[in-house]
N, C-alpha and C positions, 0 to 999 in steps of 0.2 A: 577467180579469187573471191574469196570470202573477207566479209566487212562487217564487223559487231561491235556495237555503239548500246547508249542505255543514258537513262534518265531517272533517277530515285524521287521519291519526297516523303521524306519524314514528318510525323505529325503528331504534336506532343503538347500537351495544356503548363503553360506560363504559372509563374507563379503571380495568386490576385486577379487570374484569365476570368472567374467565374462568379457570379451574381446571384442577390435575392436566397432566400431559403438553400438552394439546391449547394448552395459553399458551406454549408454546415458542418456537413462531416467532414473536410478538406480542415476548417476551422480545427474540428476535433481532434485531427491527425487521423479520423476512421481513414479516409481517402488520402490521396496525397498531389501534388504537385511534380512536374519531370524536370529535373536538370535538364540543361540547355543542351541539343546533340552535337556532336565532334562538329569542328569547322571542316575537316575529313572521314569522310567512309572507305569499309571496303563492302560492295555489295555482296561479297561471297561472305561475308562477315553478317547479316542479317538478322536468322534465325538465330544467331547467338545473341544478336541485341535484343530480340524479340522477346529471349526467354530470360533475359536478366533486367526485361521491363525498363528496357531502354527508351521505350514510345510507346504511344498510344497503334499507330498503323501504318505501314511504309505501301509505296506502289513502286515497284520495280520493274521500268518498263525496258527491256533488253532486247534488242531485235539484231535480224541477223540480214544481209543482201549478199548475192552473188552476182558478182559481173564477170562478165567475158563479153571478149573482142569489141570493147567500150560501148556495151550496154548492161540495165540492169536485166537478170534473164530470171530473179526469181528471189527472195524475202520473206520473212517470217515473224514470228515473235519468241522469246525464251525466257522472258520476267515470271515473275506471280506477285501475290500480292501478301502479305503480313498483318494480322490482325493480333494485338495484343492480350493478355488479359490486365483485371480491373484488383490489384493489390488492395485490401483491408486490413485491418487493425480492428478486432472484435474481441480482445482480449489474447486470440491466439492469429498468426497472421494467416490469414484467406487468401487464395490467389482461385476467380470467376473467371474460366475463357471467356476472350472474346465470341462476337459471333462474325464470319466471313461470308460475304455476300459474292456470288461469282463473279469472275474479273469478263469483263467488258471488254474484248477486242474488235477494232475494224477491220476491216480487209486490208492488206496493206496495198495502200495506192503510190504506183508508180507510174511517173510521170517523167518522162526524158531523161537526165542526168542523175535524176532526185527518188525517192522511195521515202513514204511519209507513214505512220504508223500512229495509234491513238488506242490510248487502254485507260480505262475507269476501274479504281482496286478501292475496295473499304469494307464497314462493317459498323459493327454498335457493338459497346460494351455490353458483356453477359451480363453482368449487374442490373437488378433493375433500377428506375429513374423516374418516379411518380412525375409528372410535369401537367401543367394544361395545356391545350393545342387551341387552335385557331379555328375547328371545325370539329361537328360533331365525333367522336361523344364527348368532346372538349376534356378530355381526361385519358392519358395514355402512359403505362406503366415503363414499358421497354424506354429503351433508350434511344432517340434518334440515331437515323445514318451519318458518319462520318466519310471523307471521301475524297479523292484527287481522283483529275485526270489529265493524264498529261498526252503531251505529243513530239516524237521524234521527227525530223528529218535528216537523211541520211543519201551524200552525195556518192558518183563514185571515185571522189578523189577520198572518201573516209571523213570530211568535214559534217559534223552533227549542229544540226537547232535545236533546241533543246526548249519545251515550251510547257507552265500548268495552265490551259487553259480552260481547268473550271476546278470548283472546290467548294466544298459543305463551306460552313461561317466561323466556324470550332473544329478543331482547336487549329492551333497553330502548323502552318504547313513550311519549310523546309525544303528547298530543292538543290539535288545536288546532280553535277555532268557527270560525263562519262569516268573521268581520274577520280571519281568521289569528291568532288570540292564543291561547295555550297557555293552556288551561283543566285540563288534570288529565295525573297521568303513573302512570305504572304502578310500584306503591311495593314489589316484588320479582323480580329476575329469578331464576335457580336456571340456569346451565348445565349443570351438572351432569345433573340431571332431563331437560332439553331432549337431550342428546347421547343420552341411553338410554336414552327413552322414547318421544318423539315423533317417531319415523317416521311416513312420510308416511300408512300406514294410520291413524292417530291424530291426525287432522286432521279442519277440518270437509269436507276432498273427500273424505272416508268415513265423512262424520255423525258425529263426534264434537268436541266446542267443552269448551273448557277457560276455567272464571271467571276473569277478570284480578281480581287485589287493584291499588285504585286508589288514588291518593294526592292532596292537596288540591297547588295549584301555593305553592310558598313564594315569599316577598315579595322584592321587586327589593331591596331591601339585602343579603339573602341569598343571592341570585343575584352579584352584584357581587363578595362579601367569599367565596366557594366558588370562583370561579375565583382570586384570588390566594392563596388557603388552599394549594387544592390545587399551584400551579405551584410553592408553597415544599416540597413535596413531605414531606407531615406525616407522625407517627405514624399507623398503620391498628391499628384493633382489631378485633376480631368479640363479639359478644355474643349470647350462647344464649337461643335463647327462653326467657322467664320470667323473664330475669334481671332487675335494675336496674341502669339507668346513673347512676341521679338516687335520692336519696331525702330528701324533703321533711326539714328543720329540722336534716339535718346540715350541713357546714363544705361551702362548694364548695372544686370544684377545678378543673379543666383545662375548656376548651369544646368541644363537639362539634359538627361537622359529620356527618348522618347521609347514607349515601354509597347505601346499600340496607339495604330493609326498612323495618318499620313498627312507632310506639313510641306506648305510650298514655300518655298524661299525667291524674294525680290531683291532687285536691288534698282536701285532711282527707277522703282515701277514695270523694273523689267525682271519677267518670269526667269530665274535659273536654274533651280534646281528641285526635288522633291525627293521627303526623307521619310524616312519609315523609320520600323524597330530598329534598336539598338542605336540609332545616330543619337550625338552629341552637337549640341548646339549651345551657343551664347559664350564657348568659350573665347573668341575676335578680343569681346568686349572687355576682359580681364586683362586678355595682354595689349590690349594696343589704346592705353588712350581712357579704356572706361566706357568709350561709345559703339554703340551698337552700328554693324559695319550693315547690316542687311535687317531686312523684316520678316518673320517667322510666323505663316498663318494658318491654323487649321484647315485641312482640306476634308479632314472627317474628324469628327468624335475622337479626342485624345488620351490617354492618359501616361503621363510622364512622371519621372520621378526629377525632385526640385534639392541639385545638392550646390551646401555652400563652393564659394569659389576655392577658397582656401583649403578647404579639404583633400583637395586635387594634386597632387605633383603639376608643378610646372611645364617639367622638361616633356611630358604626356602630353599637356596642353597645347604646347608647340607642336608637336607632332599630332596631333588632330586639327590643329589649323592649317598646319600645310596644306592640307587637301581640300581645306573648304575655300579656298579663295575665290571665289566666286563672281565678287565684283571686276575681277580681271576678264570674265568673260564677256562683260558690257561694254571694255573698251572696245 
């Protein structure tokens, strides 16, 4: 019997993702910003996303096992990887290939019940991308690597783990299971870092992998209520690690949409929960009272958008609370 399972991640720049000089043309409209991708894929669907510049670069890691008489007797791989090109606005519109770097496979290692699999896919925009680096000759033209790597396991009852465990800093990573559903996204990007550090020698094509900090997927209300947040084009904040945006049993005030970065949530002192992109917070405080039910603290470098409370549908608001009750799990 044959068994094929797969793991995507899509990887696409935020709008506001990027800093200092290199957002100019972004500013200008030369370059541009990506719409947020489906909360669904289909992977056989890819190279149509590719080429209608739906991302920056996908890694499609698809593998296949064969079991008989209840073991595994043999496994493979069947992904590749998707490298974008770089759309401009130069009076006439320009579309630069990418550039595609070979995909990275392990051997696939089987171990008793289990068959485990691991592939690194990416590349650098054809465009060039003046930057300074970290090291001589402290000035490099191309563009940094961009880059996942994910990892399968695959039992032989058909059950998949589904894992990124490493990723460039930029742009934003997206991962979605086997049905195409966006199971988890990468809860920091840092462009900054990516332009002046990771050249290409500092990739896994010269052995080195970088941990992704990953974030849980936020709830379709909160998906829904962050696209009309954001197209009303809110106040943006940033908040310093350590800081608090929240603090339990004062007055609320305005609601947040967290845009990047990662925030730990307490309640009478006890850790519950940690929120990434797209979560909504502070809305407790609107409906219940005024006061702030939990404490809201940076756990890295933030930036959110700060929207009034009233701006909000209510009956939304309810339903984004439901889910965060959280102080119930201290009882």
């Amino acid at each position: 019997m044959r068994i094929e399972r797969s793991v995507t991640s899509i990887s696409w720049i935020p709008s506001e993702a990027m800093s200092g000089p290199m957002r100019v043309p972004m500013d200008l409209g030369i370059g541009h910003y990506d719409q947020a991708p489906p909360d669904h894929i289909d992977p056989d669907e890819l190279e149509r996303m590719r080429v209608a510049d739906m991302f920056r670069f996908a890694n499609h890691l698809a593998v296949w096992i064969d079991v008989e008489d209840g073991e595994i007797v043999g496994g493979g791989y069947l992904g590749d990887g998707y490298v974008g090109s770089t759309t401009a606005k130069l009076g006439l519109r320009i579309s630069i290939p990418g550039v595609s770097f070979p995909l990275i496979q392990a051997p696939p290692k089987i171990e008793g019940r289990s068959a485990q699999f691991v592939q690194t896919a990416g590349g650098r925009t054809g465009a060039p991308l003046p930057r300074k680096i970290d090291r001589p000759p402290f000035i490099r033209m191309t563009a940094p690597t961009a880059w996942t790597t994910l990892r399968i396991t695959v039992d032989m009852e058909g059950r998949a783990e589904c894992e990124l465990i490493g990723a460039s800093p930029f742009p934003r990573h997206w991962i979605y299971d086997s049905a195409g559903e966006v199971t988890a996204k990468s809860g920091l990007i840092d462009f900054s870092t990516w332009t002046r550090v990771h050249d290409h020698d500092r990739t896994p094509w010269h052995d080195f992998e970088r941990q992704a900090l990953m974030s849980d997927v936020e709830s379709q209300v909160e998906r829904e209520l962050s696209r009309s947040v954001m197209s009303a084009r809110p106040t943006l904040i940033s908040v310093a690690q350590g800081s608090s945006l929240i603090r339990q049993g004062e007055p609320g005030g305005p609601i947040f949409l967290i845009l990047d970065g990662m925030l730990g949530v307490s309640v009478d002192g006890v850790d519950v929960a940690e929120l990434g992109p797209g979560a909504i917070v502070g809305e407790r405080a609107v409906l219940e009272g005024g006061t702030a039910t939990a404490s809201v603290v940076a756990l890295t470098a933030v930036r959110a958008a700060r929207i009034p409370a009233e701006s909000l549908d209510r009956s939304s608001l309810e339903e984004v609370a439901s889910g965060h009750r959280r102080e119930e799990s201290v009882n």
